[in-house]
PQR file with spaces between the fields and no chain letter, atoms N, CA, C, O and H, PARSE charges and radii, in Angstrom:
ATOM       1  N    UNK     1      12.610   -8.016  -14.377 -0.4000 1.5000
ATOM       2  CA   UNK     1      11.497   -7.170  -13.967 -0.0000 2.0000
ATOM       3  C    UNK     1      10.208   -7.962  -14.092  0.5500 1.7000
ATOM       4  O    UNK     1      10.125   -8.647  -15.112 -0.5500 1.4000
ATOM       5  N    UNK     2       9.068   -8.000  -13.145 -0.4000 1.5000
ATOM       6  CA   UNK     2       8.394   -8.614  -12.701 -0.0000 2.0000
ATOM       7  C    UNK     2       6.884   -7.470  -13.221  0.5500 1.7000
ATOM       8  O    UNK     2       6.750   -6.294  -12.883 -0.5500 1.4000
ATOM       9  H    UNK     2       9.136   -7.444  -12.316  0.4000 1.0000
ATOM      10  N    UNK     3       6.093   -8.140  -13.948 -0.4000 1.5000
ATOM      11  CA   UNK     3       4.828   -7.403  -14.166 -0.0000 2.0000
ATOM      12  C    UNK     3       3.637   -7.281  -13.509  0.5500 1.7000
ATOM      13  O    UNK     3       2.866   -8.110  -13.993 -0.5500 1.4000
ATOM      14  H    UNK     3       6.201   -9.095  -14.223  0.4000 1.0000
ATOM      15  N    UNK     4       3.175   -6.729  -12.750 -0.4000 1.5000
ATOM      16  CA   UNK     4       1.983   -6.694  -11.476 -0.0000 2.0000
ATOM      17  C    UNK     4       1.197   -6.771  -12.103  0.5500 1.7000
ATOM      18  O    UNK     4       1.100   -5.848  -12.912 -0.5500 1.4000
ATOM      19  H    UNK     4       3.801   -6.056  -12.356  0.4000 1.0000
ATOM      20  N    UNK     5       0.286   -7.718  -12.155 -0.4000 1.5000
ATOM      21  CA   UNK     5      -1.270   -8.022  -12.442 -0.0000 2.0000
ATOM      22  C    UNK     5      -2.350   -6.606  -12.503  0.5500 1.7000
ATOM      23  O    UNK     5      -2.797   -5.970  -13.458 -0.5500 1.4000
ATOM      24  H    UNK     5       0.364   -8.468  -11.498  0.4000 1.0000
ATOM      25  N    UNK     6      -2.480   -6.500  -11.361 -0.4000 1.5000
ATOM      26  CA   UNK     6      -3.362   -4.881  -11.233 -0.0000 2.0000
ATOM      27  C    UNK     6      -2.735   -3.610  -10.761  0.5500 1.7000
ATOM      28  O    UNK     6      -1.750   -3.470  -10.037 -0.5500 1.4000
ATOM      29  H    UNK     6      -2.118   -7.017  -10.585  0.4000 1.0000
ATOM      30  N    UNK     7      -3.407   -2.825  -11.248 -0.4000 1.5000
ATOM      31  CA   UNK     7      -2.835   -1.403  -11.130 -0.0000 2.0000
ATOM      32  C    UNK     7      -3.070   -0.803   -9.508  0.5500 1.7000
ATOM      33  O    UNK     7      -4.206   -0.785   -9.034 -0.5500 1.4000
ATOM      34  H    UNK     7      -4.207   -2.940  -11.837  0.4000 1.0000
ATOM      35  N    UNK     8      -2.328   -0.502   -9.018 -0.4000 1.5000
ATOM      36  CA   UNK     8      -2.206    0.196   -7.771 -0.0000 2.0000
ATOM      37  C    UNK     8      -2.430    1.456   -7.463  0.5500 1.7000
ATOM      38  O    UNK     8      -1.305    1.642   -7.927 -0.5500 1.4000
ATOM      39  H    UNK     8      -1.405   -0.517   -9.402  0.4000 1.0000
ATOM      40  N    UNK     9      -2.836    2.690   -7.078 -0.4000 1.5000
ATOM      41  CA   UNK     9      -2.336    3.571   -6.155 -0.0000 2.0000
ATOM      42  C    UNK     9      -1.990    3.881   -4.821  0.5500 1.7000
ATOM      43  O    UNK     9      -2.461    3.125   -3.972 -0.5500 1.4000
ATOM      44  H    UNK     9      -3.749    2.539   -6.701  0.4000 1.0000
ATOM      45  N    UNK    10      -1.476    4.555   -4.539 -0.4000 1.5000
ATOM      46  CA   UNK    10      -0.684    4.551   -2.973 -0.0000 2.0000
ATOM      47  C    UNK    10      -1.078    6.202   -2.736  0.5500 1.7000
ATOM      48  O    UNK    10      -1.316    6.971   -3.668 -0.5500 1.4000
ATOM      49  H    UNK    10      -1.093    5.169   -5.229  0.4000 1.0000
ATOM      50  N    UNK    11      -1.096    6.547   -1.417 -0.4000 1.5000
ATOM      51  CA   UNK    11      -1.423    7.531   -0.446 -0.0000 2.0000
ATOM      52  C    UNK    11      -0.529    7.305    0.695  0.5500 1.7000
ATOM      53  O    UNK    11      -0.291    6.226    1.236 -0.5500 1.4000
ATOM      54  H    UNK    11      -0.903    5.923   -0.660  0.4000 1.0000
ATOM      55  N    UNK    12      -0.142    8.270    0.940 -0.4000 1.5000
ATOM      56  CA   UNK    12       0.650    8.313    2.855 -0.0000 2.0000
ATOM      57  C    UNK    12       0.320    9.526    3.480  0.5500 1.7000
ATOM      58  O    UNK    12       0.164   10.540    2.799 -0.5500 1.4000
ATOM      59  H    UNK    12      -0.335    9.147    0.500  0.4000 1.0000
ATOM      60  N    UNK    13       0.224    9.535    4.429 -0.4000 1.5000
ATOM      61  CA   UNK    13       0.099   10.624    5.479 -0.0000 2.0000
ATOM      62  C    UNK    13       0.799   10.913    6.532  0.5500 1.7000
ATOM      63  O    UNK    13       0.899   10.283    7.585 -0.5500 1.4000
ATOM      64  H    UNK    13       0.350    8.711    4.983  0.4000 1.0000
ATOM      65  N    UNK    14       1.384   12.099    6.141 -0.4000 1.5000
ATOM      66  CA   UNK    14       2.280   12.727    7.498 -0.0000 2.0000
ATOM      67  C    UNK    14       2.102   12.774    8.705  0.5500 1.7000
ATOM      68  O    UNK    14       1.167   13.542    8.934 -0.5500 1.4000
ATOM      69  H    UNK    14       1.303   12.610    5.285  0.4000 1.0000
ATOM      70  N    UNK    15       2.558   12.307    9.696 -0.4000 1.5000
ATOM      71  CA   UNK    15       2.015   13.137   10.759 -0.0000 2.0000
ATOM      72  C    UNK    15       2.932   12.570   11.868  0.5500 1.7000
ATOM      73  O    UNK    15       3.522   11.498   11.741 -0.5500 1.4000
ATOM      74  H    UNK    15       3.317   11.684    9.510  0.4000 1.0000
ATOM      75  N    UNK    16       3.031   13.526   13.201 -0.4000 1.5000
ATOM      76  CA   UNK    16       3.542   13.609   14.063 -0.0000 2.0000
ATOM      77  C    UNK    16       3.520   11.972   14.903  0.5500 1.7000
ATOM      78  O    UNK    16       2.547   11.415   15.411 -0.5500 1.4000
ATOM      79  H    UNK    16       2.551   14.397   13.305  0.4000 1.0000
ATOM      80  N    UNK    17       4.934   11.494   14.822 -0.4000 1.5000
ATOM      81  CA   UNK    17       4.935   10.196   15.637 -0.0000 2.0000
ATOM      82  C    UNK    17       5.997    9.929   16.700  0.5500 1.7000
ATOM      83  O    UNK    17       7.030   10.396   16.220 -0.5500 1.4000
ATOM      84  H    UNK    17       5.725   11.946   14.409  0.4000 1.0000
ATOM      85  N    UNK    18       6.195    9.556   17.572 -0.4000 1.5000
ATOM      86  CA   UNK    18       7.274    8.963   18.634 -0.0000 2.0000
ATOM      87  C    UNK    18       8.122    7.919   17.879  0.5500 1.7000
ATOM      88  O    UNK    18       9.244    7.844   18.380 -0.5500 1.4000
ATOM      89  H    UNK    18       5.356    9.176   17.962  0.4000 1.0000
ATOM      90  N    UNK    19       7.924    7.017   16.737 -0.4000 1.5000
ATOM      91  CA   UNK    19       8.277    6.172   16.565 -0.0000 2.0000
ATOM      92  C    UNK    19       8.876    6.203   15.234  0.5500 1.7000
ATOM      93  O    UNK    19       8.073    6.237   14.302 -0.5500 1.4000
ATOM      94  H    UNK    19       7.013    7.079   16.330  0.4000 1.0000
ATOM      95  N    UNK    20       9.915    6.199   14.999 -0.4000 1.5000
ATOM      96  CA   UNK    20      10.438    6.487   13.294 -0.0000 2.0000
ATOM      97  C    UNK    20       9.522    5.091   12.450  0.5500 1.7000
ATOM      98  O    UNK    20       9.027    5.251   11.335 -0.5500 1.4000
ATOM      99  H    UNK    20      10.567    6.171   15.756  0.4000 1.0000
ATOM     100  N    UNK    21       9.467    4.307   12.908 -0.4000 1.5000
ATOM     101  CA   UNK    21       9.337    3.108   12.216 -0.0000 2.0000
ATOM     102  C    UNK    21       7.586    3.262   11.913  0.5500 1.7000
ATOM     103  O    UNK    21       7.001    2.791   10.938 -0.5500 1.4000
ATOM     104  H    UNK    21       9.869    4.178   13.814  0.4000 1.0000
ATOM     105  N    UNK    22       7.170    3.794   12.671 -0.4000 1.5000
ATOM     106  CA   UNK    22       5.334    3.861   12.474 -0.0000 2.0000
ATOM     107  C    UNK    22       4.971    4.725   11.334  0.5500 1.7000
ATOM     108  O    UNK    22       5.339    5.877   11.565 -0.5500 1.4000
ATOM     109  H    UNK    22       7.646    4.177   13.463  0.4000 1.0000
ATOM     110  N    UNK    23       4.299    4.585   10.016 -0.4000 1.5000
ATOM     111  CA   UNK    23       4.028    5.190    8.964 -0.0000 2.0000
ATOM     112  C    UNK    23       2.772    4.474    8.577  0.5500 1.7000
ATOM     113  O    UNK    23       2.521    3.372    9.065 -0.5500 1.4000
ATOM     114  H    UNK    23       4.000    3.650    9.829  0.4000 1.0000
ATOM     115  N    UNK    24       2.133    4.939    7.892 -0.4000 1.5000
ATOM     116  CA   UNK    24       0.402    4.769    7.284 -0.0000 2.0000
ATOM     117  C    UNK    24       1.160    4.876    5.179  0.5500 1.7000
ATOM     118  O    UNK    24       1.737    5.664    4.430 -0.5500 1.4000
ATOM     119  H    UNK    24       2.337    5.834    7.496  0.4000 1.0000
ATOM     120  N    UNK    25       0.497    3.268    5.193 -0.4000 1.5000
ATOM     121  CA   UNK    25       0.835    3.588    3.539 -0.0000 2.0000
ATOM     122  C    UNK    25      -1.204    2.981    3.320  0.5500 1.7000
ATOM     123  O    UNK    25      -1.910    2.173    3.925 -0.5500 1.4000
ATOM     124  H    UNK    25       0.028    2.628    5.802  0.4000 1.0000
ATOM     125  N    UNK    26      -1.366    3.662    2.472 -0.4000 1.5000
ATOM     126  CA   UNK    26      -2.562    3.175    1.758 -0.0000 2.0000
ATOM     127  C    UNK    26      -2.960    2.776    0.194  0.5500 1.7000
ATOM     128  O    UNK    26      -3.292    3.406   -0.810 -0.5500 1.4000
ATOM     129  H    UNK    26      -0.793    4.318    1.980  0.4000 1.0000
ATOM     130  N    UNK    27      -2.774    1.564    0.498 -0.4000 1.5000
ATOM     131  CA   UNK    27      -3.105    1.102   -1.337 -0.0000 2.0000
ATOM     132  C    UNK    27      -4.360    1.122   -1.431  0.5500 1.7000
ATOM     133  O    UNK    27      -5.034    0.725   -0.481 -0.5500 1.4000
ATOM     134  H    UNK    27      -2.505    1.052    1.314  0.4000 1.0000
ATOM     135  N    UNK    28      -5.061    1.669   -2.801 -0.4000 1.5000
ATOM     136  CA   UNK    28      -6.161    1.862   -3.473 -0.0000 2.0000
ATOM     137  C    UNK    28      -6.231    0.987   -5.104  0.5500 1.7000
ATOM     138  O    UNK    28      -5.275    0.711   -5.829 -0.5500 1.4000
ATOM     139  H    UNK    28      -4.513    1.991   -3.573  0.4000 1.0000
ATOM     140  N    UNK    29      -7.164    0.803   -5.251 -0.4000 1.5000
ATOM     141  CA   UNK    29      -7.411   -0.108   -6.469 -0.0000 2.0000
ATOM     142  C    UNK    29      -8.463    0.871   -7.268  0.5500 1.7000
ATOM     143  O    UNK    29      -9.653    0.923   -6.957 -0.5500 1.4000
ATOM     144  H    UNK    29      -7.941    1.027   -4.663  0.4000 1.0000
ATOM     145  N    UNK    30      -7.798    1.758   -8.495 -0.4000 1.5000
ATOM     146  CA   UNK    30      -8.544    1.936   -9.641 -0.0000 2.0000
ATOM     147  C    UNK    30      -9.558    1.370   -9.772  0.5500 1.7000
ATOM     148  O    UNK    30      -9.519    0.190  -10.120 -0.5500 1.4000
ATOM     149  H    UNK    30      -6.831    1.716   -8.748  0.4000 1.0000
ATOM     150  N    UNK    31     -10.955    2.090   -9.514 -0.4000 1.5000
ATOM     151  CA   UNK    31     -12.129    1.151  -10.810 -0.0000 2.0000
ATOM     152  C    UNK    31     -12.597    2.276  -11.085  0.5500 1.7000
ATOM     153  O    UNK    31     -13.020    3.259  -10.477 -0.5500 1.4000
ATOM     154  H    UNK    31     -10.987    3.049   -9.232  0.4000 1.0000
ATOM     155  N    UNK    32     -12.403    1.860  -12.388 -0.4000 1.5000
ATOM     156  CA   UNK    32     -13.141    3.205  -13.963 -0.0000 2.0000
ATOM     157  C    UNK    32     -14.636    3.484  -13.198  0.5500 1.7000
ATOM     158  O    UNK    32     -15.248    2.673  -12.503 -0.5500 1.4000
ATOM     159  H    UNK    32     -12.060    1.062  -12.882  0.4000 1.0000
ATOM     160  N    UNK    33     -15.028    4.846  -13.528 -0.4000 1.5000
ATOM     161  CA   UNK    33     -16.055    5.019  -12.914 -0.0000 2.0000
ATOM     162  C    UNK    33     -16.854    5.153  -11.423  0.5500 1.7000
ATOM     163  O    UNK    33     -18.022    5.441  -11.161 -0.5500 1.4000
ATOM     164  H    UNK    33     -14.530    5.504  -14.093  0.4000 1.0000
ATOM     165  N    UNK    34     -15.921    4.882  -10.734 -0.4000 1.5000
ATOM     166  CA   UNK    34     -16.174    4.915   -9.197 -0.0000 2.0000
ATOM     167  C    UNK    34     -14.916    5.258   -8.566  0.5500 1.7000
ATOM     168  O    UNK    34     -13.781    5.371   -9.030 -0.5500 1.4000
ATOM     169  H    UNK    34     -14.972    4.648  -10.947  0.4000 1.0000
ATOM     170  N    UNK    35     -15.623    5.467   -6.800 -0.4000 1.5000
ATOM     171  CA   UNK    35     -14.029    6.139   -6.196 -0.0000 2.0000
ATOM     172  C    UNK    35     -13.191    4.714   -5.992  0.5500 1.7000
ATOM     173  O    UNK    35     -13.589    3.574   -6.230 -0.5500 1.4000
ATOM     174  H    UNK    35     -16.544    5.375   -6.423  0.4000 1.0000
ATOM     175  N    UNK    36     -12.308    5.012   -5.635 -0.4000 1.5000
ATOM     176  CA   UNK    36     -11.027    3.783   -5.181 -0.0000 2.0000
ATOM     177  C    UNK    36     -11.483    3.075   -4.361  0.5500 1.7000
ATOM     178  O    UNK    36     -12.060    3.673   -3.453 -0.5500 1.4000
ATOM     179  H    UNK    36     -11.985    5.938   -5.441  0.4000 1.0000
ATOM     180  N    UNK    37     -11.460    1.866   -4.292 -0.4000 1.5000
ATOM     181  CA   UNK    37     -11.351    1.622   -2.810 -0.0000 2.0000
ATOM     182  C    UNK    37     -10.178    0.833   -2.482  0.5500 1.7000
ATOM     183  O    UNK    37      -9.458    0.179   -3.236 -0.5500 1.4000
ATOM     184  H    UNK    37     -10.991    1.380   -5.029  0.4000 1.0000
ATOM     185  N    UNK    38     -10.087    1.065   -0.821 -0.4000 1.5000
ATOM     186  CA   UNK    38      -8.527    0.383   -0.631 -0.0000 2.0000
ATOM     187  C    UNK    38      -8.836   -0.920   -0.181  0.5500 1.7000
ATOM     188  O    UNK    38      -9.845   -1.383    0.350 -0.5500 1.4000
ATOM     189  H    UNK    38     -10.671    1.597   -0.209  0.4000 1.0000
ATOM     190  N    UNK    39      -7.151   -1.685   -0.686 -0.4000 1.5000
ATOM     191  CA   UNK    39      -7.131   -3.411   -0.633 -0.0000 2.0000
ATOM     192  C    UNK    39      -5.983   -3.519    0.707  0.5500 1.7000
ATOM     193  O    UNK    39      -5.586   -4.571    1.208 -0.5500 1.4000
ATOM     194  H    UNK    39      -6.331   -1.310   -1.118  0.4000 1.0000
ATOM     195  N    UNK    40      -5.717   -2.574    0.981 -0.4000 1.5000
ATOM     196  CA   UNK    40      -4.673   -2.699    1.814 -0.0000 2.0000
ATOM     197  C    UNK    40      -4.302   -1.380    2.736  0.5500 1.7000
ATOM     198  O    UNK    40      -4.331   -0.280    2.185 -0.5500 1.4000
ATOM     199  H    UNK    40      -6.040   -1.720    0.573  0.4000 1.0000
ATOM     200  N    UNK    41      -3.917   -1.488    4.276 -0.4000 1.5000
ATOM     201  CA   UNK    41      -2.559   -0.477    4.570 -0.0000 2.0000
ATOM     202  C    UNK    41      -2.472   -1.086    5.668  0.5500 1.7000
ATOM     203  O    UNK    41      -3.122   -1.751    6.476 -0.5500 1.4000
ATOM     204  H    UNK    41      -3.893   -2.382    4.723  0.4000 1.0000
ATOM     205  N    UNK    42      -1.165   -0.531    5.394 -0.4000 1.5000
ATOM     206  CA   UNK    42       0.260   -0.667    6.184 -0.0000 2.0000
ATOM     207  C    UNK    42       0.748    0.118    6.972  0.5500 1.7000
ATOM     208  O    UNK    42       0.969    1.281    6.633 -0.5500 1.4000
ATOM     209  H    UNK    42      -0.638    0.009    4.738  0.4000 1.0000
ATOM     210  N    UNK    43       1.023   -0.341    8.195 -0.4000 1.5000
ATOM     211  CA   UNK    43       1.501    0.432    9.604 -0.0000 2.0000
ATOM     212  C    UNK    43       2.912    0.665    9.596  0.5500 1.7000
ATOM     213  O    UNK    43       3.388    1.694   10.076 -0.5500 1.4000
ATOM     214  H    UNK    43       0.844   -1.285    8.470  0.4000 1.0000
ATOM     215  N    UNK    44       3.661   -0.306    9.035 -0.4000 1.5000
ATOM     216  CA   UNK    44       5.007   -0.273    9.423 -0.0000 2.0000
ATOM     217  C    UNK    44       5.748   -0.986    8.247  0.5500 1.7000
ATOM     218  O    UNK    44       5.246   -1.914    7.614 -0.5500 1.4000
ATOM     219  H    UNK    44       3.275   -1.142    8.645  0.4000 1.0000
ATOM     220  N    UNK    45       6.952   -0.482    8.021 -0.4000 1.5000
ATOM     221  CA   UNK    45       8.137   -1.098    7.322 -0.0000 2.0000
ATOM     222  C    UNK    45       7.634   -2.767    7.316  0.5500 1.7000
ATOM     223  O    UNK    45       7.720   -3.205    6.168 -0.5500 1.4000
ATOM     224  H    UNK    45       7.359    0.272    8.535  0.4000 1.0000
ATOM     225  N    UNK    46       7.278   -3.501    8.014 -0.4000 1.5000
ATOM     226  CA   UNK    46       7.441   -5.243    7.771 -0.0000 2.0000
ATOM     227  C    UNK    46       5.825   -5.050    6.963  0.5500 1.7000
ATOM     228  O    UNK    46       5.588   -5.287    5.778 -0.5500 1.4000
ATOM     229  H    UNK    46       7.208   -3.145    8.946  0.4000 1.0000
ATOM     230  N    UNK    47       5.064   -4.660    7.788 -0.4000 1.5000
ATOM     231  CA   UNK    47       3.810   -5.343    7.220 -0.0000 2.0000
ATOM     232  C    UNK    47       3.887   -4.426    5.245  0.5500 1.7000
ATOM     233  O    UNK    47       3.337   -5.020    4.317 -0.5500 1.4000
ATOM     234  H    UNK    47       5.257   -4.467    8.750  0.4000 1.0000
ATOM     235  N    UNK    48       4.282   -3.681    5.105 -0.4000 1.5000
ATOM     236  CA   UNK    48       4.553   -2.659    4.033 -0.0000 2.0000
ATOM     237  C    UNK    48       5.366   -4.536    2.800  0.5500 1.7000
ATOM     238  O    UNK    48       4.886   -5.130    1.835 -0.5500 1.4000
ATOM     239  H    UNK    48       4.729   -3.198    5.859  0.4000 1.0000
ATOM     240  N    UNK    49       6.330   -4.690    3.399 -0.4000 1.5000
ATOM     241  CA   UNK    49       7.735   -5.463    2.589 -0.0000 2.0000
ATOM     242  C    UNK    49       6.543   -6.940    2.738  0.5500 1.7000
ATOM     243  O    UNK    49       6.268   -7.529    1.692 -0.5500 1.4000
ATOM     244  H    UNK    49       6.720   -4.207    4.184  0.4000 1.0000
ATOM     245  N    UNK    50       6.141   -7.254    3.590 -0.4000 1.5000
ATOM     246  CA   UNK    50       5.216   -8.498    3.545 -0.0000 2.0000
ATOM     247  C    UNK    50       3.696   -8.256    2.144  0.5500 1.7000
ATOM     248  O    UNK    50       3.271   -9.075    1.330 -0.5500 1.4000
ATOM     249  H    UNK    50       6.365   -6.775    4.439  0.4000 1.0000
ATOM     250  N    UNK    51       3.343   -7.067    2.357 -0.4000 1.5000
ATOM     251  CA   UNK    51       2.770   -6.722    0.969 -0.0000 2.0000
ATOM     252  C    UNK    51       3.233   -7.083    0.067  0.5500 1.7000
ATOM     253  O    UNK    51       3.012   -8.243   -0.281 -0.5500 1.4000
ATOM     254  H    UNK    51       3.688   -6.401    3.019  0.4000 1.0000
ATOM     255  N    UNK    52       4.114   -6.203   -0.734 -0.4000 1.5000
ATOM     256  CA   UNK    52       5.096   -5.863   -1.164 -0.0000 2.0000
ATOM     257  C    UNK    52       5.464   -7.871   -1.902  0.5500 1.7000
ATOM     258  O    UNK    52       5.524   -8.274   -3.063 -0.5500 1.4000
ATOM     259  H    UNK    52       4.294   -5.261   -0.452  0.4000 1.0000
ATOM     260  N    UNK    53       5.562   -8.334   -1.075 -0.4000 1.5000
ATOM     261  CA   UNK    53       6.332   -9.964   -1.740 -0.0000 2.0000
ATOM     262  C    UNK    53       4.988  -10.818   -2.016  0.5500 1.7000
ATOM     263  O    UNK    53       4.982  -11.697   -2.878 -0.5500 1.4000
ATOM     264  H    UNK    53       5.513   -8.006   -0.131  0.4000 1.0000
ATOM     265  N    UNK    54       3.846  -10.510   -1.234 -0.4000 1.5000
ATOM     266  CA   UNK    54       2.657  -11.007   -1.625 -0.0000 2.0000
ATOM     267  C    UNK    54       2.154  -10.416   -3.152  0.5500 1.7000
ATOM     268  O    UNK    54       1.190  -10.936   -3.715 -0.5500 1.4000
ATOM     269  H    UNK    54       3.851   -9.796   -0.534  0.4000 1.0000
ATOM     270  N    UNK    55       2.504   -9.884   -3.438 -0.4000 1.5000
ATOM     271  CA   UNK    55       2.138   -9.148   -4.619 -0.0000 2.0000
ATOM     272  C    UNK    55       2.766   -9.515   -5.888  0.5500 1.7000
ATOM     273  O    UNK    55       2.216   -9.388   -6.982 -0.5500 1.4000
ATOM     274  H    UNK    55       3.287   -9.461   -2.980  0.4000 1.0000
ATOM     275  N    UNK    56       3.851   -9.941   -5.708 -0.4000 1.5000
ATOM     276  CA   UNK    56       5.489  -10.838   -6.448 -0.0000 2.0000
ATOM     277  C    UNK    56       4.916  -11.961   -6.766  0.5500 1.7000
ATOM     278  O    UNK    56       4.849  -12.382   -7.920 -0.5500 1.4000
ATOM     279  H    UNK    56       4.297  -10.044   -4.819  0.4000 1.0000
ATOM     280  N    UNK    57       4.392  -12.614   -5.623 -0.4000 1.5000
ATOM     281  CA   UNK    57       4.195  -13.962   -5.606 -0.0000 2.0000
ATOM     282  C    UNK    57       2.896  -14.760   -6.602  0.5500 1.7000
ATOM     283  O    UNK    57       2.749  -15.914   -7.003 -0.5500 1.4000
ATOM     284  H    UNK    57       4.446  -12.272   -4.685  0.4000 1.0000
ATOM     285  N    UNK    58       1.878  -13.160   -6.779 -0.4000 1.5000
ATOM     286  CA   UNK    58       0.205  -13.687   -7.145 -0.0000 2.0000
ATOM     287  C    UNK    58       0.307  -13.261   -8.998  0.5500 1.7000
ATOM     288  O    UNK    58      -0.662  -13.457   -9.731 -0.5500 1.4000
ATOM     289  H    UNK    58       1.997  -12.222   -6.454  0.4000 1.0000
């Protein structure tokens, strides 16, 4: 098991698509005292798993 440097949150949103594979992920970065802001999102399954190993790697 692999320990992630910074803390994450994630958001997704439902919604009506033609395409099984098309999904909205949104990563947000905790900072104490202020709103989130996001470092990342993701359209689809690859760009999601290409995150995902960039994150492994740092």
């Amino acid at each position: 098991m692999q320990i992630v440097k910074q803390e994450l949150i994630f958001s997704t949103v439902v919604s009506e698509s033609t395409d099984v594979n098309d999904f909205i992920v949104e990563f947000m970065n905790p900072e104490e005292g202020t709103d989130c802001s996001t470092i990342k999102v993701t359209r689809n399954f690859e760009e999601l798993l290409q995150f995902l190993d960039e994150l492994e790697e740092s």
